[in-house]
C-alpha positions as CSV (number, residue, x, y, z in Angstrom):
1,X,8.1,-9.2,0.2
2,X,7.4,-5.6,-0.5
3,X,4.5,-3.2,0.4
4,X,3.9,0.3,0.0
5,X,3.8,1.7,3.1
6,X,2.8,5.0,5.2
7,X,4.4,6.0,8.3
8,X,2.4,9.1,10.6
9,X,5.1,9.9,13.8
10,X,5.0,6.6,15.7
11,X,1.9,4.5,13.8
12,X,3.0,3.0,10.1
13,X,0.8,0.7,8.0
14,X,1.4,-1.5,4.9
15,X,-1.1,-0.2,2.5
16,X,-0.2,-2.3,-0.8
17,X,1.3,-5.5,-1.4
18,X,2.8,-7.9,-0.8
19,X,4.8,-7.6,-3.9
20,X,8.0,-10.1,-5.1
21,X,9.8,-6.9,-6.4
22,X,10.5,-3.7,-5.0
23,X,9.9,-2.4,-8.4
24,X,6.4,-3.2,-7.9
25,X,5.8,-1.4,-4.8
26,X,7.7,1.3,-6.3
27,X,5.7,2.5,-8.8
28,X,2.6,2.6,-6.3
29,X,3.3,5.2,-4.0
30,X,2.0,8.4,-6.0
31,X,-1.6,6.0,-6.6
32,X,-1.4,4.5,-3.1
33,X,-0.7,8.6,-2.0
34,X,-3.5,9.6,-4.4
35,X,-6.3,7.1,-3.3
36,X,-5.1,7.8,0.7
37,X,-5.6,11.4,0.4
38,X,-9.0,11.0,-0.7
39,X,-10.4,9.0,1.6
40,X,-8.3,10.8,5.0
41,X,-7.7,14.5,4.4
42,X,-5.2,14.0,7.2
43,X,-3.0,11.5,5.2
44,X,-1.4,14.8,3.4
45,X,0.3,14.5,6.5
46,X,1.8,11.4,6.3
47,X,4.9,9.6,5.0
48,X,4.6,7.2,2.1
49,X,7.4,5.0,0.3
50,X,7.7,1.1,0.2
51,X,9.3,-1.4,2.8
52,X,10.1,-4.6,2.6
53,X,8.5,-7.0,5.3
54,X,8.0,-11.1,6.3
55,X,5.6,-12.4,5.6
56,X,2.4,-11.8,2.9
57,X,-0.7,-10.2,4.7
58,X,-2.6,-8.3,2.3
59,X,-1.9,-4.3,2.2
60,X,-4.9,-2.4,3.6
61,X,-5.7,-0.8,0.7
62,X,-5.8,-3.9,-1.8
63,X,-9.2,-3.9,-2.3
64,X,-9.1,0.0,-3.8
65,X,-6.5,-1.7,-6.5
66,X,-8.7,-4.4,-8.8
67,X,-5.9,-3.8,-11.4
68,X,-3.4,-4.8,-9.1
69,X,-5.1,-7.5,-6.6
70,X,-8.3,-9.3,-7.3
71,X,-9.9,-10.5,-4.5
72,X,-10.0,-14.3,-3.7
73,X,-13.3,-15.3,-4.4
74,X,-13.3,-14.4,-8.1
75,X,-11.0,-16.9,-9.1
């Protein structure tokens, strides 16, 4: 699976995802960037790109992305 990750020195977090192609993930790093920047002025800071990890926890940030993930309990 692939997420859209951040990296700041020695702490990283998967902000988006999981997605089943790296395309996906991809394509969400300027929004993911965007939408981190406004709610941490510090995140200008940090390292964003994508990484592929085990497993499916959501991304941190899935909630800020209805187009992208819906959460549970509206289906």
């Amino acid at each position: 699976m692939f997420y859209v990750s951040v990296i700041d020195g020695p702490r990283y977090g998967l902000l988006l995802g999981p997605f089943a192609q790296h395309e996906q993930a991809l394509a969400l790093v300027e929004a993911v960037s965007k939408k981190a920047n406004e709610l941490d002025p510090r995140a200008w800071f940090y390292a964003f790109g994508t990484c592929k990890a085990q497993g499916t926890e959501p991304g941190r940030l899935n909630s800020l992305f209805p187009d992208v993930f819906f959460p549970l309990d509206s289906v």
